[in-house]
N, CA, C and O atoms as a CHARMM CRD file, in Angstrom:
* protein
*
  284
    1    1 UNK  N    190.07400 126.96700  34.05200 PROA 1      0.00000
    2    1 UNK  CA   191.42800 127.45900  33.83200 PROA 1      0.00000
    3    1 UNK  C    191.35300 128.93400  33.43400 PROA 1      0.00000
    4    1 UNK  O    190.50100 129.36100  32.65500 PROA 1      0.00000
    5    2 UNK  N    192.45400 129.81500  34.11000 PROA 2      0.00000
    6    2 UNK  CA   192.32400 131.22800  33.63600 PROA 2      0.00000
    7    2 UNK  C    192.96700 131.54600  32.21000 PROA 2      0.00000
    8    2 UNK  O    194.11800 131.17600  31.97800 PROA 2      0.00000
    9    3 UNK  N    192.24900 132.20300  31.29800 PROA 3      0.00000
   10    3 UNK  CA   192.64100 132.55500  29.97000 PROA 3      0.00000
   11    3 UNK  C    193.62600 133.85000  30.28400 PROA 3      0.00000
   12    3 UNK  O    193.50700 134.77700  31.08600 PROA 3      0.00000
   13    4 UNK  N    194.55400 133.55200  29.40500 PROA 4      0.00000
   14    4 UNK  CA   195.65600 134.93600  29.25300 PROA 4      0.00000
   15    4 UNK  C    194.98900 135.55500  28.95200 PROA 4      0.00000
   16    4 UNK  O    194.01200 135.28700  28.25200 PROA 4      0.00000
   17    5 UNK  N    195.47400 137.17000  29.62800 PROA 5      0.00000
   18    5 UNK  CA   194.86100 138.53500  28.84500 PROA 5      0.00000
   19    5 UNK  C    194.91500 138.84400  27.78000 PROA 5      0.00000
   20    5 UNK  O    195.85800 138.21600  27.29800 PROA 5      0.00000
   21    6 UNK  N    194.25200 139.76500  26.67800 PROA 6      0.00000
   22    6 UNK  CA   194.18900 139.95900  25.78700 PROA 6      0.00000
   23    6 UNK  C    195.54500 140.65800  25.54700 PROA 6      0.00000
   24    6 UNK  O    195.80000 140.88700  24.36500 PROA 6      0.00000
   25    7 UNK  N    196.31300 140.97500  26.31900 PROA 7      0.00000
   26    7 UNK  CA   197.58400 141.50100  25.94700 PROA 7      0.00000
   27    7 UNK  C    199.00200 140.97000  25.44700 PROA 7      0.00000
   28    7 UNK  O    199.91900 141.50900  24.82700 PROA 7      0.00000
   29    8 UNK  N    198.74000 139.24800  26.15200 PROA 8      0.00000
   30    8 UNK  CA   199.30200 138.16600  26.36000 PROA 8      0.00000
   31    8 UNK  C    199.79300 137.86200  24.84600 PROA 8      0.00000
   32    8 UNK  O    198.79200 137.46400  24.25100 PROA 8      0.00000
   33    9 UNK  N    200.94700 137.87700  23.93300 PROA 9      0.00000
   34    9 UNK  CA   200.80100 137.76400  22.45000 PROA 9      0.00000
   35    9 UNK  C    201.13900 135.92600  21.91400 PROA 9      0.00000
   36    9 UNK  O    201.66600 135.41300  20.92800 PROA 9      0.00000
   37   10 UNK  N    200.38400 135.30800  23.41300 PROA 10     0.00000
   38   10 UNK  CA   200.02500 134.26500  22.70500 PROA 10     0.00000
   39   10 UNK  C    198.88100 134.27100  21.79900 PROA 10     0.00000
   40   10 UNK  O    198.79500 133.42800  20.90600 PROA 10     0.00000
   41   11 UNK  N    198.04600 135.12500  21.96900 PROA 11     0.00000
   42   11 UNK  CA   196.48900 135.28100  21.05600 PROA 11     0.00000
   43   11 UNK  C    197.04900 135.83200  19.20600 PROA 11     0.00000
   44   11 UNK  O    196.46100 135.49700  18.17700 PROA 11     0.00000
   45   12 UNK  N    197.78200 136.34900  19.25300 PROA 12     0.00000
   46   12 UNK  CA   198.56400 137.44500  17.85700 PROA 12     0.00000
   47   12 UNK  C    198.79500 136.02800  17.55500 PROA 12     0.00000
   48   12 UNK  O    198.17500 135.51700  16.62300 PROA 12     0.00000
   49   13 UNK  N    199.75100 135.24000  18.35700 PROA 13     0.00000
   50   13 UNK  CA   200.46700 134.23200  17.14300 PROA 13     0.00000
   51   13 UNK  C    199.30100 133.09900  16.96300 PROA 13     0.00000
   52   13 UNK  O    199.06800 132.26400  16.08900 PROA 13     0.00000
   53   14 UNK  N    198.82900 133.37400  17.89900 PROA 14     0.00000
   54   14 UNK  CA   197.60100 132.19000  17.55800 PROA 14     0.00000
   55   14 UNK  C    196.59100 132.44800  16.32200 PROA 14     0.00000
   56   14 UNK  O    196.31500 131.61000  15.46400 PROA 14     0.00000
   57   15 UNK  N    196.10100 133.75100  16.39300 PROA 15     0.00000
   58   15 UNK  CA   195.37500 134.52300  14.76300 PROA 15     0.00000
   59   15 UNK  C    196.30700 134.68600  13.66200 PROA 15     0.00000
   60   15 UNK  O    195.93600 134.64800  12.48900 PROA 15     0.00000
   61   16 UNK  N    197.39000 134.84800  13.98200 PROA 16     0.00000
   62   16 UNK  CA   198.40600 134.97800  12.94600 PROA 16     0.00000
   63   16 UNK  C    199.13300 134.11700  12.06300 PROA 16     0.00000
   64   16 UNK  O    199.77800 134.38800  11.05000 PROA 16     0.00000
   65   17 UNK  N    198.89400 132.96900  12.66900 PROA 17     0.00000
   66   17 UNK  CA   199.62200 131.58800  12.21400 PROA 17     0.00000
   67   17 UNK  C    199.28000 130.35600  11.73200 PROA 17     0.00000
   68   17 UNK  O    199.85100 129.37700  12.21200 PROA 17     0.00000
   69   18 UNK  N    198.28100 130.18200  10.69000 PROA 18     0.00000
   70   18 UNK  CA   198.21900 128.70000  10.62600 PROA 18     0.00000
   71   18 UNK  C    198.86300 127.59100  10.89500 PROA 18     0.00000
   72   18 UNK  O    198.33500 126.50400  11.13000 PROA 18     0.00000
   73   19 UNK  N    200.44500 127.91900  10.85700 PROA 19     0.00000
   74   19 UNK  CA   201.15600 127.11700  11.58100 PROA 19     0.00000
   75   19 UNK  C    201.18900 126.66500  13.04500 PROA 19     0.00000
   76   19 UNK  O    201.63800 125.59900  13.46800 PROA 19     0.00000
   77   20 UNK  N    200.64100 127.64800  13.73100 PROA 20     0.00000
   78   20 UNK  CA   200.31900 126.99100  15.22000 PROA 20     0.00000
   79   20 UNK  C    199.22500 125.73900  15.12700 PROA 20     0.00000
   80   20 UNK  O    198.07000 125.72000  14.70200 PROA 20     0.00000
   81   21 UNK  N    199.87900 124.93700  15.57000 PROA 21     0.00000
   82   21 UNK  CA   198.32200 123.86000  15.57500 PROA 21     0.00000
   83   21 UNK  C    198.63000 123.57400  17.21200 PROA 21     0.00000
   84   21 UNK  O    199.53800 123.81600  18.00600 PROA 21     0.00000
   85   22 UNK  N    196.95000 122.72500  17.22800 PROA 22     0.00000
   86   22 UNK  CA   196.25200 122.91200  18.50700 PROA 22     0.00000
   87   22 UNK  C    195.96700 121.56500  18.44800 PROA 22     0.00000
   88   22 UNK  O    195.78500 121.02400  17.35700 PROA 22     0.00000
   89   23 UNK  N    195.88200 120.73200  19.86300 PROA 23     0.00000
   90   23 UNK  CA   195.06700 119.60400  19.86800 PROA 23     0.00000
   91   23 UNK  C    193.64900 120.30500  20.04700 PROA 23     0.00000
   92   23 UNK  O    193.48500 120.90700  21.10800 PROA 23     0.00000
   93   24 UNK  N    192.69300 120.29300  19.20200 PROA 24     0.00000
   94   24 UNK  CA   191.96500 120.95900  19.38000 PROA 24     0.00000
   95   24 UNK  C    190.45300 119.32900  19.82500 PROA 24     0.00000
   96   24 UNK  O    190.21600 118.27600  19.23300 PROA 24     0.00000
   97   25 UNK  N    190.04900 119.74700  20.65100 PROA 25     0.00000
   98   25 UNK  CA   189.15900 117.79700  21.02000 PROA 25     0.00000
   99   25 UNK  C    187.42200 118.67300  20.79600 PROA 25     0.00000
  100   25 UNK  O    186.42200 117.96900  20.66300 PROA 25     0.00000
  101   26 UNK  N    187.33200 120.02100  20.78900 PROA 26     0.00000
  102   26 UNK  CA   185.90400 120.68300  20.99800 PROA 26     0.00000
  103   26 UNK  C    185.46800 121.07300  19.09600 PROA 26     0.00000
  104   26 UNK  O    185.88200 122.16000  18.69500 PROA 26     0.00000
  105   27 UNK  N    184.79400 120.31000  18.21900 PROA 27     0.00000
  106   27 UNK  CA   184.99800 120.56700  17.07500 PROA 27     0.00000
  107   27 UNK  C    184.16300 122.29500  16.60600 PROA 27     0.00000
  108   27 UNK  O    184.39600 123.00300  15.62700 PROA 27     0.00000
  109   28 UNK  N    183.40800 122.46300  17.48300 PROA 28     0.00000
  110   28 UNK  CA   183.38800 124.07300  17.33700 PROA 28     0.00000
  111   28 UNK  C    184.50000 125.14500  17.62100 PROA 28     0.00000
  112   28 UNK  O    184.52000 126.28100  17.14600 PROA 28     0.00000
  113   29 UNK  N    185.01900 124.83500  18.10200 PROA 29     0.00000
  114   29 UNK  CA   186.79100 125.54000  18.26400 PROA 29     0.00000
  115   29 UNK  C    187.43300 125.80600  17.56400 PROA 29     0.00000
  116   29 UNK  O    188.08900 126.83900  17.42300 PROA 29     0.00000
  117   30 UNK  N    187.34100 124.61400  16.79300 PROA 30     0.00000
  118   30 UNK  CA   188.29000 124.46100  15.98100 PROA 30     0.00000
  119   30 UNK  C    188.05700 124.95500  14.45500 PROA 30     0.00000
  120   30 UNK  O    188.85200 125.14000  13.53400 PROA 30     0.00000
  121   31 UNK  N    186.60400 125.10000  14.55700 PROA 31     0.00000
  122   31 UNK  CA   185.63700 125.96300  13.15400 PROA 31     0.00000
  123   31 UNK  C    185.93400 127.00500  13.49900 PROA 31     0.00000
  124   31 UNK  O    186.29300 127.60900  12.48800 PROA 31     0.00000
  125   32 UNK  N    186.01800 127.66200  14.39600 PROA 32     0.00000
  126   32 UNK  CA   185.84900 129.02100  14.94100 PROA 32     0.00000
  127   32 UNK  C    187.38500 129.28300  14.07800 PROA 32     0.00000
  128   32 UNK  O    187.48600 129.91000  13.02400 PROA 32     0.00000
  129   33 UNK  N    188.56800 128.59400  14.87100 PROA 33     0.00000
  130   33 UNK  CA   189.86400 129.01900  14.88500 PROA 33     0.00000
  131   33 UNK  C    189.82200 129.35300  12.98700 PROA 33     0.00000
  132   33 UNK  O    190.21200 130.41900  12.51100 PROA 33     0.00000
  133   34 UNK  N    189.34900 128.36000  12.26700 PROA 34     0.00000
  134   34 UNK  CA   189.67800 128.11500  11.17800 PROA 34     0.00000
  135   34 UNK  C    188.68600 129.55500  10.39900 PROA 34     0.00000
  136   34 UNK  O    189.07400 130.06200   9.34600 PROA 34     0.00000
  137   35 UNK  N    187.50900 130.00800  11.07000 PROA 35     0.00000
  138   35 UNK  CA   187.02300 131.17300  10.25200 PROA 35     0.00000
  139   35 UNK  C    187.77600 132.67900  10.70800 PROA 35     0.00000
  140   35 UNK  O    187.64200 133.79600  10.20800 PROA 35     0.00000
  141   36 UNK  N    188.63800 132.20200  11.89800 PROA 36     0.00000
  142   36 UNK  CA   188.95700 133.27500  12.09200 PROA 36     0.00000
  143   36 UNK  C    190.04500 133.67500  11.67500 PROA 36     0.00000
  144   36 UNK  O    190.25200 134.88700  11.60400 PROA 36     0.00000
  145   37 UNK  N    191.12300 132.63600  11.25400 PROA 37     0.00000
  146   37 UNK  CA   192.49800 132.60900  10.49600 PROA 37     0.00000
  147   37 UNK  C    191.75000 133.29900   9.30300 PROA 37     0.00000
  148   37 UNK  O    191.99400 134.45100   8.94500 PROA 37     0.00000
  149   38 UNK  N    190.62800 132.32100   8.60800 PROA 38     0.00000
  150   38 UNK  CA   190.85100 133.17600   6.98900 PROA 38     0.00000
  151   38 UNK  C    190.21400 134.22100   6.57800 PROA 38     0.00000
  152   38 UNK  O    190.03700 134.56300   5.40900 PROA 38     0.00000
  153   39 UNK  N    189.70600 134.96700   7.95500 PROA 39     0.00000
  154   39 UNK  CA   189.10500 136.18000   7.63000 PROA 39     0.00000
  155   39 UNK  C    190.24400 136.94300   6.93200 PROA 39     0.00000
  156   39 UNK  O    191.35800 136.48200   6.68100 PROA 39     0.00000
  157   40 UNK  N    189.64400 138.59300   6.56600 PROA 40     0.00000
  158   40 UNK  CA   190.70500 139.16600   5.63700 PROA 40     0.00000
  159   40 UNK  C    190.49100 140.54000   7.25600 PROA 40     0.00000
  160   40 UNK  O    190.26900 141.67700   6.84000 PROA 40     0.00000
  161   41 UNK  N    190.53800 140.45100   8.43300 PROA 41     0.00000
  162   41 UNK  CA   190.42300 141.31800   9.56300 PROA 41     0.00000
  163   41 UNK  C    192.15700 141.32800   9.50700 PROA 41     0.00000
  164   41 UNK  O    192.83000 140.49400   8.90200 PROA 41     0.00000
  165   42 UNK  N    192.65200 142.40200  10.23700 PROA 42     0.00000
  166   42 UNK  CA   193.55500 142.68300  10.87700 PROA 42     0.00000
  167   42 UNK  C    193.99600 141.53000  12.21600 PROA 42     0.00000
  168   42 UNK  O    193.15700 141.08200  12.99800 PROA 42     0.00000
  169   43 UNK  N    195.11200 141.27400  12.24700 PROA 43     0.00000
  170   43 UNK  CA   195.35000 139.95300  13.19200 PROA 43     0.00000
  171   43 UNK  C    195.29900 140.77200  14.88300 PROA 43     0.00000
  172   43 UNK  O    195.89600 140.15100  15.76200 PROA 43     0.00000
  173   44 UNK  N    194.81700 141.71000  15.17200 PROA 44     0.00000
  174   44 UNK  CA   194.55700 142.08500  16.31700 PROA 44     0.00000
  175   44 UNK  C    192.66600 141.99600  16.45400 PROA 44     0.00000
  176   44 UNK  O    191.88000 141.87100  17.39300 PROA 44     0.00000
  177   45 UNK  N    192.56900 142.11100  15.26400 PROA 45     0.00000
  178   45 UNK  CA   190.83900 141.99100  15.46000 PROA 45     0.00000
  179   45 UNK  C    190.82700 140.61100  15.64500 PROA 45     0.00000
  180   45 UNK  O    190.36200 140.19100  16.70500 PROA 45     0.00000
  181   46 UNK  N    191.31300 139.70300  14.68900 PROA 46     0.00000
  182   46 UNK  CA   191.23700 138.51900  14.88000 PROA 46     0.00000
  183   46 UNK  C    191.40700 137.55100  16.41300 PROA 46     0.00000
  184   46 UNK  O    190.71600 136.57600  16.71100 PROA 46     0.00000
  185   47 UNK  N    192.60100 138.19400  17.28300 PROA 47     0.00000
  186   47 UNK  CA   193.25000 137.87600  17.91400 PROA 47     0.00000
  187   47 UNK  C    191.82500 138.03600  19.16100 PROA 47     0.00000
  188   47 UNK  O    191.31300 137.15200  19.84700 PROA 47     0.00000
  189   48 UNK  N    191.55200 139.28300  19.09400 PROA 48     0.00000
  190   48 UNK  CA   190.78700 139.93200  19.73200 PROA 48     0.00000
  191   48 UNK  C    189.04800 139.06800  20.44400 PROA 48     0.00000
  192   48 UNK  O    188.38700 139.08700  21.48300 PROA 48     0.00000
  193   49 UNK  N    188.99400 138.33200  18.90400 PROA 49     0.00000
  194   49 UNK  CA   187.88200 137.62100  19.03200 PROA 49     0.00000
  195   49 UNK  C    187.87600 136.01500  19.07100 PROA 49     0.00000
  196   49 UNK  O    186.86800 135.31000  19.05500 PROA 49     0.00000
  197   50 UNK  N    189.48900 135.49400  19.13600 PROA 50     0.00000
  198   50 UNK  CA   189.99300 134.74500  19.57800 PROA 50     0.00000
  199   50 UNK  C    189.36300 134.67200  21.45300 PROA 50     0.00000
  200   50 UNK  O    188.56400 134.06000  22.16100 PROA 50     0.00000
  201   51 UNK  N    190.18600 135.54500  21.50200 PROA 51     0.00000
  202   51 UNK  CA   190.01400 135.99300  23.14500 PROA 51     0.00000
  203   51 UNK  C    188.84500 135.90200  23.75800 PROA 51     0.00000
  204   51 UNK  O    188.69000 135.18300  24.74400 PROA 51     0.00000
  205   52 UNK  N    187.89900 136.62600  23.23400 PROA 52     0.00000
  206   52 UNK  CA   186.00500 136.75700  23.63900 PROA 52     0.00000
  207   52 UNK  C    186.11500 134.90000  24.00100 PROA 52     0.00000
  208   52 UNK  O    186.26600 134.27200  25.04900 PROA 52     0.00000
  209   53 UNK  N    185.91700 134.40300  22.24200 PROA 53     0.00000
  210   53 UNK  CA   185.58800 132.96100  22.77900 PROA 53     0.00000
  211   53 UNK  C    185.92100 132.41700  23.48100 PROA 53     0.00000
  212   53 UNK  O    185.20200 131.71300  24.19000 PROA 53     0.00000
  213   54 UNK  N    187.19300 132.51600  23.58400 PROA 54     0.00000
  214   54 UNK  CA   187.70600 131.83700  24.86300 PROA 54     0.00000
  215   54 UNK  C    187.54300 131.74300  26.85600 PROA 54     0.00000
  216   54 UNK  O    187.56600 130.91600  27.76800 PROA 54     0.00000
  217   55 UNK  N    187.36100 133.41300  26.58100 PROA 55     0.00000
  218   55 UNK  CA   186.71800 133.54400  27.38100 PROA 55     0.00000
  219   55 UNK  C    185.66500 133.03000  27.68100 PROA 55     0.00000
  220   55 UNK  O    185.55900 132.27900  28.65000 PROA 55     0.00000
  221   56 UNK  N    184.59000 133.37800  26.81700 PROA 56     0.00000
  222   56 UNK  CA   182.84800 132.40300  27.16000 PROA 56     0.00000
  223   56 UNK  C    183.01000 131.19100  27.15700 PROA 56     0.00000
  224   56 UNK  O    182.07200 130.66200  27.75200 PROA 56     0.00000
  225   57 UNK  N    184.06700 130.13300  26.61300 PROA 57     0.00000
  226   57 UNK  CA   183.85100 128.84200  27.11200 PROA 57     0.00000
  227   57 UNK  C    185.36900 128.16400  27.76500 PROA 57     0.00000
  228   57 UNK  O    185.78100 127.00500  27.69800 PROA 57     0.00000
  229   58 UNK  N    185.86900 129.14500  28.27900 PROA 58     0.00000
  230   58 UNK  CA   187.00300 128.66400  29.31100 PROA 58     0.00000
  231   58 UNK  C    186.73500 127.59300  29.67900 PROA 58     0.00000
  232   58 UNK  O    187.35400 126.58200  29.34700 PROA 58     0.00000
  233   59 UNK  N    185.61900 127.63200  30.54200 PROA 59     0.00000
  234   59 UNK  CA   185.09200 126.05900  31.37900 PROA 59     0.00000
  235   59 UNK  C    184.99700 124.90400  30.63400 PROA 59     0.00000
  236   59 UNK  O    184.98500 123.85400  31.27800 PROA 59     0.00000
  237   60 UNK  N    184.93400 124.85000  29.57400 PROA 60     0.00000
  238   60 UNK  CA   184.66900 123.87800  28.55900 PROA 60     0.00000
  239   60 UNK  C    186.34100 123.55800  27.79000 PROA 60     0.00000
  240   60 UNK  O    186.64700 122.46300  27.31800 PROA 60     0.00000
  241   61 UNK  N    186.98100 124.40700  27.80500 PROA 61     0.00000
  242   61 UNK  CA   188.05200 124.50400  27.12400 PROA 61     0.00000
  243   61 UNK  C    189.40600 124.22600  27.61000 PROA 61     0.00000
  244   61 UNK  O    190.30800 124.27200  26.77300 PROA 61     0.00000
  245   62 UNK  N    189.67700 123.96500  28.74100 PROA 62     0.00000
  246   62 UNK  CA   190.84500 123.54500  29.79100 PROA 62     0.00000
  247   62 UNK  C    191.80700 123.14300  28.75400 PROA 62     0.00000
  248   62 UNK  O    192.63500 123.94700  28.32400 PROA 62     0.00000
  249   63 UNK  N    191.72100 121.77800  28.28500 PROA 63     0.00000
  250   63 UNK  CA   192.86900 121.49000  27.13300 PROA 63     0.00000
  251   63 UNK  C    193.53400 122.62300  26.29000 PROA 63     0.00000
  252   63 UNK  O    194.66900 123.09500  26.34600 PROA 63     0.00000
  253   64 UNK  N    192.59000 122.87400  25.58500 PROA 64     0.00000
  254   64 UNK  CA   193.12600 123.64900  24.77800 PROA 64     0.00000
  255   64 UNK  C    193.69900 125.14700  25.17100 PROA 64     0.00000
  256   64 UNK  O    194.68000 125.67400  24.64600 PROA 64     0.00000
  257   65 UNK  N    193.04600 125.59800  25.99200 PROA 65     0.00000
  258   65 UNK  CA   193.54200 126.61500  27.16500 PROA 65     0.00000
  259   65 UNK  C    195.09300 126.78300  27.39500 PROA 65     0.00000
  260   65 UNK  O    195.78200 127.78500  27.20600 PROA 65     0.00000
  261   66 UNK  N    195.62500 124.97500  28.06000 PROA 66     0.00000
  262   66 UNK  CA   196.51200 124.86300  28.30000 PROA 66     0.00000
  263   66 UNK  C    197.83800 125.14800  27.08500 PROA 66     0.00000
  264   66 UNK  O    198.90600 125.76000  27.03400 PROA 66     0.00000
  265   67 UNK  N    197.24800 124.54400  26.47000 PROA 67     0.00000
  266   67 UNK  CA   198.56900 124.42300  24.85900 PROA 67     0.00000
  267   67 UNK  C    198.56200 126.15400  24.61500 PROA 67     0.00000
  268   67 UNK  O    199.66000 126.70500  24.53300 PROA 67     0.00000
  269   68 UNK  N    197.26300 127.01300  24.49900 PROA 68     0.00000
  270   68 UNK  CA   197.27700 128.02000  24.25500 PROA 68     0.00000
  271   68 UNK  C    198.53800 129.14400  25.22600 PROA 68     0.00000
  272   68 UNK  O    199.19600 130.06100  24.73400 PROA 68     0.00000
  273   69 UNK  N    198.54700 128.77300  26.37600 PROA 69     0.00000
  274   69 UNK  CA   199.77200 129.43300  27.48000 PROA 69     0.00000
  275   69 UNK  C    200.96200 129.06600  27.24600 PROA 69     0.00000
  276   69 UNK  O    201.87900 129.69800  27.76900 PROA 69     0.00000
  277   70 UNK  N    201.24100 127.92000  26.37600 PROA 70     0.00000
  278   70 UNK  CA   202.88400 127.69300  26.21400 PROA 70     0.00000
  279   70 UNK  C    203.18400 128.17300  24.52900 PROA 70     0.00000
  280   70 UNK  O    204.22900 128.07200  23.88600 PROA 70     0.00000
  281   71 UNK  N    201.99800 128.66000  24.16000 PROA 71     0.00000
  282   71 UNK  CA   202.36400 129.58000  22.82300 PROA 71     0.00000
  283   71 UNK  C    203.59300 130.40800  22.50700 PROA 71     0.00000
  284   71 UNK  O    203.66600 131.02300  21.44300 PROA 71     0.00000
């Protein structure tokens, strides 16, 4: 599945929000999401490295991919 661009501000509300929840089924994902919410980074850095991961395991990530585009 193709990941939105980094421009796409589903990634902002996704770093920005603990309130977004995710079916998240990959339990490294979901560690990731959770160190990256409580960093003390700027929510564009955050967002930013949201994005990377996603990128490197797109193929692995389809589900969650999906929920991520109707952000």
């Amino acid at each position: 599945m193709q990941v939105p661009p980094l421009t796409d501000a589903c990634w902002l509300r996704l770093a920005a929000s603990r309130h977004v929840r995710l079916s998240i089924t990959h339990l490294p994902t979901l560690m990731m999401l959770d160190r990256v919410r409580s960093s003390n980074d700027e929510v564009a850095v955050k967002a930013a490295e949201l994005f990377a991961y996603f990128v490197r395991w797109s193929d692995s990530l389809a589900p969650e991919l999906a929920q991520i585009r109707e952000l």
